[in-house]
N, C-alpha and C positions, 0 to 999 in steps of 0.2 A: 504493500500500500504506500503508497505517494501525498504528501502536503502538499497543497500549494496555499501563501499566506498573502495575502493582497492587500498593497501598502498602497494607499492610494490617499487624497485629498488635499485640497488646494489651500490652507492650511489657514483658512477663514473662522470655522467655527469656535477655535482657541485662540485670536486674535488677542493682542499682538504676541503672546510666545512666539503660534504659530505662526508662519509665514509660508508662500510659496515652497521653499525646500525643507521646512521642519516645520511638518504638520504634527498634529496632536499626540502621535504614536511614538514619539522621540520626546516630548518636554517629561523631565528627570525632575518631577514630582512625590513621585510613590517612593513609598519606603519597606524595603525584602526584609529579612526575615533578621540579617546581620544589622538592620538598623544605616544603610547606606541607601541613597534615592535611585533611585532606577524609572526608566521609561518603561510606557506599556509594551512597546515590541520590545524588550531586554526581558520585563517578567515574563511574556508570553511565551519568550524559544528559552529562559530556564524552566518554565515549565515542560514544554516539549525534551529540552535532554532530562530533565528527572525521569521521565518515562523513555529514552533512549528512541525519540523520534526524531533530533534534528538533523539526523543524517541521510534522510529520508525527507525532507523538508526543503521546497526552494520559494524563494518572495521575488513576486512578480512586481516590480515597482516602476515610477519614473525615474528619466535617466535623471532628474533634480535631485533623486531621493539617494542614488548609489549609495553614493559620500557620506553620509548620516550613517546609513545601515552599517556600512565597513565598519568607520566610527565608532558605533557601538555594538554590534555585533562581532566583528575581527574579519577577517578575511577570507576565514575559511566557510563561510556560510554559500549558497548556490542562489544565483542574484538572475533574474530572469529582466533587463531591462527593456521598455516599451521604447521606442522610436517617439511616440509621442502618445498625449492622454487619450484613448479612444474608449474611454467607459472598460467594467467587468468582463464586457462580454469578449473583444480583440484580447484582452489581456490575457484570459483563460483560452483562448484559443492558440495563442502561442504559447503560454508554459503548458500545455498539453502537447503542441508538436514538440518543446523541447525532450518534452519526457519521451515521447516517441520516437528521435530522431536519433538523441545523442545520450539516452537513458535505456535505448533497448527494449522500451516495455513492451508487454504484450498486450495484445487487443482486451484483455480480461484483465490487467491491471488495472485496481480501484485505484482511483484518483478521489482524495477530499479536500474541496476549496473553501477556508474561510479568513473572516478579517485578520487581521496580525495583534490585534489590538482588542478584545473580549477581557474583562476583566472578570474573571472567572477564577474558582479551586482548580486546582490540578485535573483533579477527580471528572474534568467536564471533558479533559483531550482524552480519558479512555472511553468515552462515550464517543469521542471522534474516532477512535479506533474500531468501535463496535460497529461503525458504519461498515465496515469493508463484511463482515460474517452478516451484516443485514441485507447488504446486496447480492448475497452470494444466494442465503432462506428464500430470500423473497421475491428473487427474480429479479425485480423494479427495476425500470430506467433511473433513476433518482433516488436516492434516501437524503432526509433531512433530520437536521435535530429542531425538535420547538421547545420553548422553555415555559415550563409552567408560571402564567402569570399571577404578578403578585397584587395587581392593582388594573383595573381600566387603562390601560394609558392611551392616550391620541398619539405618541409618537413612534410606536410599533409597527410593525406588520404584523399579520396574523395569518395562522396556519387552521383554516376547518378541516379537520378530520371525519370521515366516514365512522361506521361503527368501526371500531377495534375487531379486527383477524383475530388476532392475537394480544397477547399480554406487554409484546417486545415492542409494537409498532401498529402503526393504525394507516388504513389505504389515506390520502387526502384528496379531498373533495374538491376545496376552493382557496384561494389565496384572496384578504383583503387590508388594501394600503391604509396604512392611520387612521384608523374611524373615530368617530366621534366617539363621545366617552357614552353613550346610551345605546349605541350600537356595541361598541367594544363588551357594554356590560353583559349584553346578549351574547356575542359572543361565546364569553368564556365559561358563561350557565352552560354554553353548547358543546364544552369542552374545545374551546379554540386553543391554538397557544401561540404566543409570542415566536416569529419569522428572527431565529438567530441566526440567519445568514450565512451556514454551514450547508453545504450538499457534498453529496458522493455519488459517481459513476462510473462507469465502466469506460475504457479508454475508447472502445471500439463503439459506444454508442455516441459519444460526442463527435469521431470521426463521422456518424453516419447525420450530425447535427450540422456538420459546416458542410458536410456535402449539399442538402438541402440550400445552404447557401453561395453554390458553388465555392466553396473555401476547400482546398486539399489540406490533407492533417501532414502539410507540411513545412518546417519552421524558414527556412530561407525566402520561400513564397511568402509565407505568414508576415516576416518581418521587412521582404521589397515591397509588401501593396498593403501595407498597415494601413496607409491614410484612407486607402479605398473601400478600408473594412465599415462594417455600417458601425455605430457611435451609440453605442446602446448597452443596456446594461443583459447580465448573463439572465436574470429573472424573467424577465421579458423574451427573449431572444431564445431562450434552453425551459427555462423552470416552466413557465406560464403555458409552454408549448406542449410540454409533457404528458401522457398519458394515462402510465404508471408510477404514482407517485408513493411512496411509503413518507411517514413521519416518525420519529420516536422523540419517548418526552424527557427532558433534563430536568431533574425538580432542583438540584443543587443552586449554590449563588452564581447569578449572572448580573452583570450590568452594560449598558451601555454608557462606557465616561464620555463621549461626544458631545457633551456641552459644561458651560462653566460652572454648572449647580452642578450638576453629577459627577462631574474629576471633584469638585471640592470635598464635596462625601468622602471619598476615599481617601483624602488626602492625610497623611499623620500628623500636621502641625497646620496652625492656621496663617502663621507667616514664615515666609521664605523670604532671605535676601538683608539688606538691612531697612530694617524694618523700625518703627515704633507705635507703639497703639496705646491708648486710654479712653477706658469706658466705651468699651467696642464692644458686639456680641455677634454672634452664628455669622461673623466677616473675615475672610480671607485674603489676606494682601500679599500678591507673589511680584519681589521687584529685581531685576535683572539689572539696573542700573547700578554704578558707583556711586551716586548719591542715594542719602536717605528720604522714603516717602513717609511722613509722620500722619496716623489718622484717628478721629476723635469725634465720638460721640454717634458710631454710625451701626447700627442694626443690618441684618441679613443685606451685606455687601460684598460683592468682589471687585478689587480692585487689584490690574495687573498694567507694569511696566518694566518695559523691554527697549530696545535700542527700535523696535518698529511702531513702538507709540505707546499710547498711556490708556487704560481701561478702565470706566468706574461704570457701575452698573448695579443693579439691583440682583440677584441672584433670580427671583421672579421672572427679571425680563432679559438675563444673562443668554436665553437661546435663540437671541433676536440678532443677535453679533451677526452671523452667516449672512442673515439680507441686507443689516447694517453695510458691510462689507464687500455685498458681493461685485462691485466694480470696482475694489482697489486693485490698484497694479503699478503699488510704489516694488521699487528694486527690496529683497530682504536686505534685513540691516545686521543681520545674525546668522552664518551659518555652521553648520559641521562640517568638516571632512575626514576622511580615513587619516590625515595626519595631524588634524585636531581643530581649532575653528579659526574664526576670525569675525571681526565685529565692526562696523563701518561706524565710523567715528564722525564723518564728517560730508557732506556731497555739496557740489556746488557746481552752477552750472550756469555759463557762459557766453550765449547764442548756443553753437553747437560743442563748442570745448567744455568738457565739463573734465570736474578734479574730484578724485576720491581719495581719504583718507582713512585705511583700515590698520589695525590691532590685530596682527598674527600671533597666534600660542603656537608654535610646532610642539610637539611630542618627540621628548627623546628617542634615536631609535626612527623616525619617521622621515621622509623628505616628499618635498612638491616635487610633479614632475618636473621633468625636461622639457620645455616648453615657450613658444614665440605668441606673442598678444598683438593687436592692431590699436596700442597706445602711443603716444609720441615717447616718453618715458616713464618710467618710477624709479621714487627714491626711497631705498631701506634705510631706515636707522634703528640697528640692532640697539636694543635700552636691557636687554639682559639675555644669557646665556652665551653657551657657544652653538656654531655649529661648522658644515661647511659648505659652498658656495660655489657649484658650478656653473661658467657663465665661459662659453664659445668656446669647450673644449680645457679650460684651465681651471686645475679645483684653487681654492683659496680656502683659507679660515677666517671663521667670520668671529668676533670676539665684542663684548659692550661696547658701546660709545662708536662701532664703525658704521660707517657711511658710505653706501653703496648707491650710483646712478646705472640705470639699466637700461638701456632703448629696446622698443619694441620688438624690433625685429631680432634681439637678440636673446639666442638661445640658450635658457639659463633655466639652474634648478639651487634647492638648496636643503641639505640635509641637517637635523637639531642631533648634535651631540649630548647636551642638556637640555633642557627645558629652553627654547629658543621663543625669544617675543621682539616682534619686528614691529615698529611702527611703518608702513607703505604710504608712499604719498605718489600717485597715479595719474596722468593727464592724456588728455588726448579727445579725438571726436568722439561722439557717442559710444561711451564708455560702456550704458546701462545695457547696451547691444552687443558687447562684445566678442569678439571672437578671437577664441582661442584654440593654438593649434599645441598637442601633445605631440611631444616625439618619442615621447620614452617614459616609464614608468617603475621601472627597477632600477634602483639604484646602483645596486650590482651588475646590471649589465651596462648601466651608464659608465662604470669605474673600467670594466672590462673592455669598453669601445676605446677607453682613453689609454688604457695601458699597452692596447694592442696598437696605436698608432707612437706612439714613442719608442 
């Protein structure tokens, strides 16, 4: 049996943590078991290795999101990147050709796809596991898991089930999208349950789903005419279509954290960051800035700031963000990389010269590619660590207090011996467009080009 864990969102609904490239499933709010914060996809794949699945696990994401996953995931994880956002439905469709292509499966390999990001016990991924022996009982194109609901809610989906076969899984009858709370309440008197966005298949009947859409279940194909794929999600597209549908019910804890009242729940502290509060209550204040946010006298509040803006809000009306939001498309002011982040200090913009100023951390141990930009220049100024500094073929050390100019077209990389923090100061045209071209990615082969040329 096969994961596939799909990282997807435009990184709106946790605004401003989130951003374009660190959406919801990356901010490093929760607190494990050691008492150290962790992200929902870090709980989510240590709960997958406690049950020895993430080797058997690949995350379908955008190519925005790589550098985050590595980041916090490591390297060794199996990264499934989209060309570009084309909804659930393109996206499972190429990490199925992957698995078919360059994983060997066979046409009767279960496959189970869900979010990366379920805040669940452990106890809910052997129920993912129990899909593959449901698909096997029961025949079904489809198994799903539904979660017994605990409440009405309007922001669910809901699973109606037929009478129960059996004790394991019941046929499903009908799918319906957020009902109202009087409809919901019928419902789940009907035995409805909450759509937790898990399904499992056979490899060979999703091959016989994209054939219907003239799509071959094959990944080179899959990934030259991506754009061309229709833009839809897999529910629609695979679930809704379906004929044989099974369900089974999860009673255990489930939540969806997807908005700013439900991450706050879980959360172990009520402020992060530096903080100060008096005469506060059921209020959460998460500040990512170097300065202090002080607040006073405020009931059921969240308030959140980050280098991509400032957030106060009512917890009530905290799931209003996403339409708040939905036409920003400032540059992220915060991102991860596999070699650690960096945090834009400063933008300014000029007719079409604009200047940016970012706060590199490298990770000892880590280096930026090898790599040419289309800016006129930038200047480093290392303010601490060491590291070293390749730029057109010659390594240098880079040590406090140095000052480094770089032209664009020049091809340069730079690796942190210790903990390396760069100030970058960046110019050139349309910077927020930029293009950049990689040439190299290992450092080690980078050192091996230059040592075989001397």
């Amino acid at each position: 049996m096969k994961l596939i864990l799909l990282s997807g969102g435009s990184g709106k609904r946790l605004w401003p943590l989130s951003n374009d490239a660190r959406s919801k499933q990356f901010l490093k709010v929760l607190k494990n078991e050691k008492g150290q914060y962790e992200s929902m996809v870090q709980r989510v794949f240590n709960q997958l290795r406690s049950l020895n699945l993430e080797k058997d696990t690949i995350i379908a994401t955008s190519s925005t999101q790589v550098e985050m996953i590595k980041n916090q995931l490591g390297e060794g994880v199996t990264i499934i990147s989209e060309p570009s956002r084309r909804d659930t439905f393109p996206a499972i469709a190429l990490s199925i050709a992957y698995i078919n292509d360059y994983l060997k499966a066979d046409k009767d390999e279960i496959v189970a796809v869900l979010p990366v990001d379920p805040f669940v016990d452990t106890n809910f991924f052997n129920k993912v596991k129990d899909l593959e022996e449901l698909i096997q009982t029961s025949n079904a194109d489809l198994a799903l898991i539904g979660i017994k609901p605990t409440f009405a809610s309007e922001k669910y989906g809901y699973i109606a089930p037929k009478e129960s076969t059996e004790e394991k899984y019941s046929l499903v009858d009908n799918f319906i999208e957020k009902p109202k709370q009087k409809i919901a309440e019928d419902l789940i008197s009907r035995g409805a349950l909450w759509n937790s966005g898990v399904f499992a298949f056979r490899v060979g009947y999703l091959e016989e789903c994209l054939a219907s859409y003239n799509i071959p279940l094959n990944y080179d194909f899959i990934y030259s005419n991506y754009e061309n794929l229709v833009k839809t999600s897999f529910d629609y597209a695979v679930v809704e279509e379906a004929e044989n549908i099974v369900v089974t019910k999860y009673e255990g804890y489930w939540k969806d954290l997807g908005t700013w009242n439900t991450l706050t729940e879980e959360m172990a502290t009520s402020t992060l960051g530096i903080v100060n509060t008096l005469d506060t209550q059921n209020t959460h204040v998460i500040n990512e800035l170097g300065i202090p946010v002080s607040v006073m006298g405020l009931e059921n509040v969240i308030i959140a700031a980050s280098p991509d803006g400032i957030l106060v809000t009512t917890k009530k009306e905290s799931p209003k963000i996403k339409e708040l939001m939905k036409d920003h498309t400032a540059l992220p002011m915060y991102e991860e990389r596999s070699w650690g982040n960096f945090k834009v200090i400063d933008f300014s913009k000029f007719g079409n010269h604009e200047v940016v100023t970012k706060y590199l951390n490298i990770i000892p141990g880590k280096n930026l590619s090898l790599h040419t930009h289309n800016s006129n220049f930038k200047n480093w100024t290392v303010i601490n660590g060491e590291g070293i500094l390749l730029i057109n073929g010659v390594l240098k050390t880079l040590r406090k207090g140095d000052i480094i100019q770089i032209k664009g077209d020049e091809e340069h990389a730079v690796k942190a011996i210790s903990k390396l923090e760069i100030i970058e100061v960046q110019q050139g045209d349309s910077l927020s467009n930029q293009h950049i071209e990689i040439i190299e990615s290992s450092w080690m082969k980078m050192e091996e080009k230059i040592f075989a040329s001397n």
